[in-house]
Backbone as CSV, one residue per row, in Angstrom:
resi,resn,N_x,N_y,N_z,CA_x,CA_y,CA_z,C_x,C_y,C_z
1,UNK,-38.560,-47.154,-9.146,-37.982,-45.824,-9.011,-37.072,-45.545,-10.210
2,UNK,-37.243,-44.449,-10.712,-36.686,-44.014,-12.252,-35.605,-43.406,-11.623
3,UNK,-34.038,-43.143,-12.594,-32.959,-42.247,-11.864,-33.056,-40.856,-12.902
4,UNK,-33.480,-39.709,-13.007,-33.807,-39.153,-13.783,-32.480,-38.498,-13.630
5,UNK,-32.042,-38.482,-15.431,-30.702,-37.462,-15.497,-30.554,-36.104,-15.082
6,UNK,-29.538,-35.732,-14.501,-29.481,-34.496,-14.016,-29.750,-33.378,-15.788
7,UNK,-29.971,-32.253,-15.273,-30.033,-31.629,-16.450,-28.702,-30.483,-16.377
8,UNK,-28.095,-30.139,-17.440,-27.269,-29.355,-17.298,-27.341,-28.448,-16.217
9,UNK,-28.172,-27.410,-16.752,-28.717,-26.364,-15.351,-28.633,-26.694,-14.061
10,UNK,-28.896,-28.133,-13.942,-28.549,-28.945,-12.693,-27.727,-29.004,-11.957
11,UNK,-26.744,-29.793,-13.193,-25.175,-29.654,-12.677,-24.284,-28.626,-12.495
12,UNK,-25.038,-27.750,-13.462,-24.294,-26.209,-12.709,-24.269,-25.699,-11.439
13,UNK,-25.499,-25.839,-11.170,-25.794,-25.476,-10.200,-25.258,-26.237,-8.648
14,UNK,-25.001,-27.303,-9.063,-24.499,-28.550,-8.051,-23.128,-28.114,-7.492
15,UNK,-22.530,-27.128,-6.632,-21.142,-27.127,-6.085,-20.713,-28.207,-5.387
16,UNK,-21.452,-29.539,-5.158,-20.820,-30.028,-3.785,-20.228,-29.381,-2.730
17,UNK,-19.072,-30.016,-2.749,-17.886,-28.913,-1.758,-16.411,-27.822,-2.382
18,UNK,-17.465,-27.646,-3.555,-16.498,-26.761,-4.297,-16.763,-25.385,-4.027
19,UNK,-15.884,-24.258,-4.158,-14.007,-24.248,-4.650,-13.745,-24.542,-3.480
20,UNK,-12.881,-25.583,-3.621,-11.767,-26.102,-2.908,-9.758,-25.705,-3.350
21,UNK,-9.807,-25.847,-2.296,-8.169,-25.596,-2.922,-7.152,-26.700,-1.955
22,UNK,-5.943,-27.369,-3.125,-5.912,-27.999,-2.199,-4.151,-28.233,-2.915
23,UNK,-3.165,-29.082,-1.956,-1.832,-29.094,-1.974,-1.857,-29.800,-3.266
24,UNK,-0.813,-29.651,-4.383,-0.580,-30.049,-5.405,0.510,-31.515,-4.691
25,UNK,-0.242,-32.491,-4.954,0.602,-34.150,-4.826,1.545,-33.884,-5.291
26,UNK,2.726,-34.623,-4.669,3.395,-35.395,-5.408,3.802,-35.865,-7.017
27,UNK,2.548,-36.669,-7.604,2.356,-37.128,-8.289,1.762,-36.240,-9.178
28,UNK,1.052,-34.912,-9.094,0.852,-34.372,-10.052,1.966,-33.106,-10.255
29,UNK,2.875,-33.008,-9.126,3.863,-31.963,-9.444,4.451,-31.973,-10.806
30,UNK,4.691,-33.279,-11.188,5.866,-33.813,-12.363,4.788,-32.980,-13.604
31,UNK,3.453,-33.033,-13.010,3.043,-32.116,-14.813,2.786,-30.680,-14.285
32,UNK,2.136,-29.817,-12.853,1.500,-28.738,-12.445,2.962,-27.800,-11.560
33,UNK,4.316,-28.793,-11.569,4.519,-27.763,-10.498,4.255,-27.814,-9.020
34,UNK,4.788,-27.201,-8.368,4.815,-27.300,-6.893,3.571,-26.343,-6.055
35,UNK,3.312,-26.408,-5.110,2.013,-25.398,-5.008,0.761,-25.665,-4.353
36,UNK,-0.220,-24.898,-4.766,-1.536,-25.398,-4.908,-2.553,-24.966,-5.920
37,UNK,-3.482,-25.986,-6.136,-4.772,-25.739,-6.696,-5.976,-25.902,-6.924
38,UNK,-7.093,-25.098,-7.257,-7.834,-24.872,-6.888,-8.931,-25.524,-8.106
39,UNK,-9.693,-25.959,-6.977,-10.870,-27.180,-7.859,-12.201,-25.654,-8.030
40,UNK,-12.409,-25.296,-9.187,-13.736,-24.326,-8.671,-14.694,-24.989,-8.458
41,UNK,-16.001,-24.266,-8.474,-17.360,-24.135,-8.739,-17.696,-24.541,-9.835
42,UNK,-18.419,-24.932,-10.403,-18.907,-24.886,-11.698,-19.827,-23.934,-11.879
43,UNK,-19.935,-23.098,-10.929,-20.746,-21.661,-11.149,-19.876,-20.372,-11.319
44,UNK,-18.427,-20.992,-10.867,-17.742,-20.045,-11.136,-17.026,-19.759,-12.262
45,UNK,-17.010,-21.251,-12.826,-16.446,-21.209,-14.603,-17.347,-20.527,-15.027
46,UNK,-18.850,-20.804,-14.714,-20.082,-19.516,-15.630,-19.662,-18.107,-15.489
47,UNK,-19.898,-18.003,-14.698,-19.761,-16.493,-14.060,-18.581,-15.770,-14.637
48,UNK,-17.167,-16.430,-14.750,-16.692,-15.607,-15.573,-16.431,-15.915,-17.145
49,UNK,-17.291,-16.430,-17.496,-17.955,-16.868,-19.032,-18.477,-15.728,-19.444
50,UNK,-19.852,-15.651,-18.126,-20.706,-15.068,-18.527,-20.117,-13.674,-18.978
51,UNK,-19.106,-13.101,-18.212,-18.801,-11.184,-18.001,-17.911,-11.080,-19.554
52,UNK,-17.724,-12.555,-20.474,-17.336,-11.876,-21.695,-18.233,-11.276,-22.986
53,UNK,-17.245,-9.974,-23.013,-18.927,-9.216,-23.988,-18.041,-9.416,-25.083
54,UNK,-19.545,-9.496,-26.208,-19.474,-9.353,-27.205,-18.369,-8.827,-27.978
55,UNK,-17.391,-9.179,-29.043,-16.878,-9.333,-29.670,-14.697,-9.381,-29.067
56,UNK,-15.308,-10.002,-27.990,-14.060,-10.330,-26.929,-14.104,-11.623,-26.512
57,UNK,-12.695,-12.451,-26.367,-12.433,-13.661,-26.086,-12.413,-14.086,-25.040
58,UNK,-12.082,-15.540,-24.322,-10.992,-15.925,-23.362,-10.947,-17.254,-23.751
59,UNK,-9.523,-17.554,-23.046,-9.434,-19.086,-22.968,-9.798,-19.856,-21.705
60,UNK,-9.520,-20.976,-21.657,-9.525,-22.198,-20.245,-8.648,-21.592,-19.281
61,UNK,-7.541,-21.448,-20.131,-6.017,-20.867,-19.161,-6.232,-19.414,-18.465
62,UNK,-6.664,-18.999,-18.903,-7.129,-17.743,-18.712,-7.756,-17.664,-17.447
63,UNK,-9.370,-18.391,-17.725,-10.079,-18.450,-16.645,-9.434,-19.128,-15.214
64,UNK,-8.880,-20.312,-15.787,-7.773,-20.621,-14.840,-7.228,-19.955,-13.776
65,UNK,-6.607,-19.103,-14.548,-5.800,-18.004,-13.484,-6.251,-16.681,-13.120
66,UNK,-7.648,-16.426,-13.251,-8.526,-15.934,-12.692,-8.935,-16.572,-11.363
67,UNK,-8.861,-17.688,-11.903,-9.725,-18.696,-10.522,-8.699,-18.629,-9.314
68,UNK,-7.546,-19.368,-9.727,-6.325,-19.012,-8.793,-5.930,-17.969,-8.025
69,UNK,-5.676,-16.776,-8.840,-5.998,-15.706,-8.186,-6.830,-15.527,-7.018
70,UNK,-8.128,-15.367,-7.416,-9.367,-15.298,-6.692,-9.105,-16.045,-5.549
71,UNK,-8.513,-17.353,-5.224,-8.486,-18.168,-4.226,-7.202,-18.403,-3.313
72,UNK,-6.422,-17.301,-3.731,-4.970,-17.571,-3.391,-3.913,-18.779,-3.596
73,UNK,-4.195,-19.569,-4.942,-3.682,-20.818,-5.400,-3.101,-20.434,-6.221
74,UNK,-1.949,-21.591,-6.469,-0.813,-21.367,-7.800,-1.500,-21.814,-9.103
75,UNK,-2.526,-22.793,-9.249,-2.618,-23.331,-10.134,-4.480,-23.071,-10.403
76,UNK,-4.923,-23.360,-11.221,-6.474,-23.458,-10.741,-6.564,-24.510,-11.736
77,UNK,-7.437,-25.770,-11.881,-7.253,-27.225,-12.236,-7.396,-27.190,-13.987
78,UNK,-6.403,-27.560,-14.526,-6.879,-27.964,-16.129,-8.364,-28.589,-16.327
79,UNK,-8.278,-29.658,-15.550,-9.555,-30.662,-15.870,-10.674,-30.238,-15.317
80,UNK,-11.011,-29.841,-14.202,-12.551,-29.542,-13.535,-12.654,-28.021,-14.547
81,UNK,-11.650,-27.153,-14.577,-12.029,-25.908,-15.363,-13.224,-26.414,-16.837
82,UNK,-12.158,-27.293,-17.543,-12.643,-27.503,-19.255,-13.920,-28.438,-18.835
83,UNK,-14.525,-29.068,-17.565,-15.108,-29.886,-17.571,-15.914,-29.000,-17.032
84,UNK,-15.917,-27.619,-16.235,-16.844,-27.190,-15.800,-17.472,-25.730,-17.015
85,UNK,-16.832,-25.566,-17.634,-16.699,-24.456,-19.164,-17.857,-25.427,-19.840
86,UNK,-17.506,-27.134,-20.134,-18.277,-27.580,-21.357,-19.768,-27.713,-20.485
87,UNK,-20.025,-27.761,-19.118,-21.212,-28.162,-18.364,-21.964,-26.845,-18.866
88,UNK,-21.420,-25.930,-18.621,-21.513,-24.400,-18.959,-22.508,-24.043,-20.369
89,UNK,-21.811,-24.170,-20.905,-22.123,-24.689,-22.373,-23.182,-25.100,-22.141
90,UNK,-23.538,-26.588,-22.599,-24.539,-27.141,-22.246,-25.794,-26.250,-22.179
91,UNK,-25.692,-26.238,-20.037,-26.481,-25.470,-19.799,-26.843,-24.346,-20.299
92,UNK,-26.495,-23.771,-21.261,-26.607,-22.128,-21.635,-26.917,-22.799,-23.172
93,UNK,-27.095,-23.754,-23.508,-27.752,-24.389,-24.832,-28.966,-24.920,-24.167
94,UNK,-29.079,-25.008,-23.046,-30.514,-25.966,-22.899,-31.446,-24.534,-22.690
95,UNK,-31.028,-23.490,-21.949,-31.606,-22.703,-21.510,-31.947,-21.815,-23.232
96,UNK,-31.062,-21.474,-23.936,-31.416,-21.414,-25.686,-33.028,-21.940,-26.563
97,UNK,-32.817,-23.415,-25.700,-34.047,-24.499,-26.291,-35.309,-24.314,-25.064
98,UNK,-34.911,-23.086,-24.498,-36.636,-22.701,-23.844,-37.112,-21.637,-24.510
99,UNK,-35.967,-20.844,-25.276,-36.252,-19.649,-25.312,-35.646,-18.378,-24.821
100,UNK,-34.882,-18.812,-24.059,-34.003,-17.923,-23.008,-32.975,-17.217,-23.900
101,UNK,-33.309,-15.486,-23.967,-31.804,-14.865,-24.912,-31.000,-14.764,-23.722
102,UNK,-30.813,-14.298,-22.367,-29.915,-14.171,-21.813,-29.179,-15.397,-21.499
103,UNK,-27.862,-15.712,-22.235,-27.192,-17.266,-21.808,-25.991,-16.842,-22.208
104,UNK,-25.488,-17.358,-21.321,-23.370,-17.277,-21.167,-23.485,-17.748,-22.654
105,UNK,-22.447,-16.825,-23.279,-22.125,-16.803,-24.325,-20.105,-17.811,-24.483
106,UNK,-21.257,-19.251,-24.256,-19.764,-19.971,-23.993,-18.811,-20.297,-25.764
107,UNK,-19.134,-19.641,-26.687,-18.681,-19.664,-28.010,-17.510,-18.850,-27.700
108,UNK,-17.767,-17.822,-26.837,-16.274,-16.759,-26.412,-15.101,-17.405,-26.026
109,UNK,-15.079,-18.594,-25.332,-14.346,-19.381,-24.357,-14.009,-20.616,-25.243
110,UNK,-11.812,-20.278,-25.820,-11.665,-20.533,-26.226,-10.704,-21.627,-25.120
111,UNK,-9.616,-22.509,-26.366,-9.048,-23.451,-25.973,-7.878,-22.786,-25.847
112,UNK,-6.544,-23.361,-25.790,-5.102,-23.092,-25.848,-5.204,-22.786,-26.987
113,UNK,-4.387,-21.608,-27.257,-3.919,-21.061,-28.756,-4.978,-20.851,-29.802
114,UNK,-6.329,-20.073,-28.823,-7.393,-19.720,-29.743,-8.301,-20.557,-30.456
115,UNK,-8.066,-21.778,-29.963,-8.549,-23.384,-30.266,-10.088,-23.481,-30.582
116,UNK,-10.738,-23.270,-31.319,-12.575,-23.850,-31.021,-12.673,-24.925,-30.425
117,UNK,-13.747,-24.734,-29.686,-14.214,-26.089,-28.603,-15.073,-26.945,-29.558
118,UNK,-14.442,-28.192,-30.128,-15.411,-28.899,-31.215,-16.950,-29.762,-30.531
119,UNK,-16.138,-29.918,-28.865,-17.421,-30.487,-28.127,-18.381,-29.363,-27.471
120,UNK,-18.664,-28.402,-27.882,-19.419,-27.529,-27.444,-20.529,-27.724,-28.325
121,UNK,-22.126,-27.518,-27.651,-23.348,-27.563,-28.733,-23.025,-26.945,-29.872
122,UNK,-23.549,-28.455,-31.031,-23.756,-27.975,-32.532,-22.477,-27.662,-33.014
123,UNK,-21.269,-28.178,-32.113,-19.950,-28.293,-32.842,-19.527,-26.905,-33.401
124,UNK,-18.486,-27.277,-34.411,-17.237,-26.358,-35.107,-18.566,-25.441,-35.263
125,UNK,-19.170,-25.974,-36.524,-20.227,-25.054,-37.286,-20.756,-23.979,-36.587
126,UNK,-21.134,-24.430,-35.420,-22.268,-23.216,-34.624,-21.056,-22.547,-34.319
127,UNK,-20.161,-22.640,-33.861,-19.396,-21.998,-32.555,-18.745,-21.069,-33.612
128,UNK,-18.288,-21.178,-35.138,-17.464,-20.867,-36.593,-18.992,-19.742,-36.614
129,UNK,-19.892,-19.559,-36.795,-20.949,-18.795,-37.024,-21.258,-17.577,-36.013
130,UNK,-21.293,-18.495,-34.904,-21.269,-17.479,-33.652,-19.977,-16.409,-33.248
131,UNK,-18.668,-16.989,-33.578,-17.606,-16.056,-34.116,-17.969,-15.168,-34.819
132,UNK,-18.187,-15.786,-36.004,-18.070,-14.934,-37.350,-19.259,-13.504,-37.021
133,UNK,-20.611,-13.883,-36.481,-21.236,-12.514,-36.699,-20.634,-11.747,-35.533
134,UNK,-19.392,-11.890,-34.496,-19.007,-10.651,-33.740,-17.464,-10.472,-34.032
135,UNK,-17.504,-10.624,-35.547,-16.355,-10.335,-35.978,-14.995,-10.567,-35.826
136,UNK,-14.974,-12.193,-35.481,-14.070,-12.965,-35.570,-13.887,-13.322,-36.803
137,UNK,-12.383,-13.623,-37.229,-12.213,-14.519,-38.473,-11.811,-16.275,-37.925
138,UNK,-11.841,-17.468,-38.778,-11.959,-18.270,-38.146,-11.250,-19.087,-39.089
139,UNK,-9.674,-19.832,-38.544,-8.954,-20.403,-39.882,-8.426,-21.854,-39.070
140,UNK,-8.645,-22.524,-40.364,-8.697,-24.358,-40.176,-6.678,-24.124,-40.088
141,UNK,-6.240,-24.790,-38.712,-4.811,-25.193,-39.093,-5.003,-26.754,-38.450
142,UNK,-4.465,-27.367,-39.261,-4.515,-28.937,-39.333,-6.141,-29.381,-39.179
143,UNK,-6.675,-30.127,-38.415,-7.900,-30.538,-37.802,-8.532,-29.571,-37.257
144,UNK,-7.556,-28.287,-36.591,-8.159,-27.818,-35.739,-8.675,-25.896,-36.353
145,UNK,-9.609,-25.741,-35.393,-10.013,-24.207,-36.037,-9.565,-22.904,-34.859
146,UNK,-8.883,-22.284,-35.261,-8.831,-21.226,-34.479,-9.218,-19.562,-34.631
147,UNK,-9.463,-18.948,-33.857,-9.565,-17.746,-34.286,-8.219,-16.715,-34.641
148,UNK,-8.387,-16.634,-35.705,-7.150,-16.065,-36.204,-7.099,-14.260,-35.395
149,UNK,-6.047,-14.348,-35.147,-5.149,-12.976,-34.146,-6.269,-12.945,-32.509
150,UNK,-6.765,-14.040,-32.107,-7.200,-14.128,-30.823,-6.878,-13.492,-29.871
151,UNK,-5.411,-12.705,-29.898,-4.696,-12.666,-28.823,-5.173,-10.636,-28.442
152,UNK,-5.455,-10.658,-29.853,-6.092,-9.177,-30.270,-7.521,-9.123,-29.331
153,UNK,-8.262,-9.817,-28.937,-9.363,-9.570,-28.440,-9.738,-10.362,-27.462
154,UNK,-8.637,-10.810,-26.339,-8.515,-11.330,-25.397,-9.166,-10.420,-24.238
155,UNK,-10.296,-10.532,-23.510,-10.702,-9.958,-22.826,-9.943,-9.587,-21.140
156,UNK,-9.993,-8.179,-20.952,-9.198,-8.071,-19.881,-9.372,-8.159,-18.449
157,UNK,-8.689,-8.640,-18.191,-8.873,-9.599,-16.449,-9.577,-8.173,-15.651
């Protein structure tokens, strides 16, 4: 019996028992705060990926507190968000390599402080290109690349 890898599209699609929302520990108060928060979907990081148009941004944080919102939580999770954004990705690169033009345009979906996602398909380069033709500018500070005045074309909740 072979274990055949899930395929992106897969794992998107896979909610388990997600969105969940749930009491912020103890142990994670000391970094999140008191509260709660909310584990999404990984269909729901797409989904509001997907509704950014063309030549408009967002970040992680962003979507974040979209998600929160949506669920009546204080927080909505750093880690399942960026982990469910890069699945995102992925999938919307595999669906690219069938042929597929309609795909979440996860190049929009930035980091903290306008950050490029360097682990997103085909890296800086693609994601620096895919900016650039919807009229982003795109400037190296230290290691990292950001879209310069991001805050200008932050898409609205």
């Amino acid at each position: 019996m072979t274990n055949k890898k899930k395929s992106w599209r897969e794992k998107l699609s896979d909610s388990k028992d997600l969105p969940r929302v749930e009491k912020i520990t103890e142990k994670m108060s000391q970094r999140w705060g008191t509260g709660t928060v909310v584990i999404p979907a990984p269909i729901e990081v797409d989904e509001i990926m997907k509704k950014v148009p063309n030549g408009k941004l967002i970040t992680i944080n962003i979507i974040r507190q979209i998600l929160a919102k949506r669920h009546g939580a204080t927080i909505g999770c750093p880690i399942t968000t960026g982990i469910f954004a890069m699945i995102s990705a992925n999938a919307a690169n595999e669906d690219e390599n069938v042929g597929k033009t309609e795909i979440t345009p996860y190049w929009r979906t930035l980091k903290k402080g306008g950050e490029l996602n360097p682990k997103y398909p085909g890296g800086i380069d693609n994601i620096k290109k895919r900016l650039a033709s919807e009229g982003h500018s795109i400037v190296q500070k230290g290691k990292k690349f950001v879209v310069k005045d991001f805050e200008k074309s932050i898409v609205d909740e």
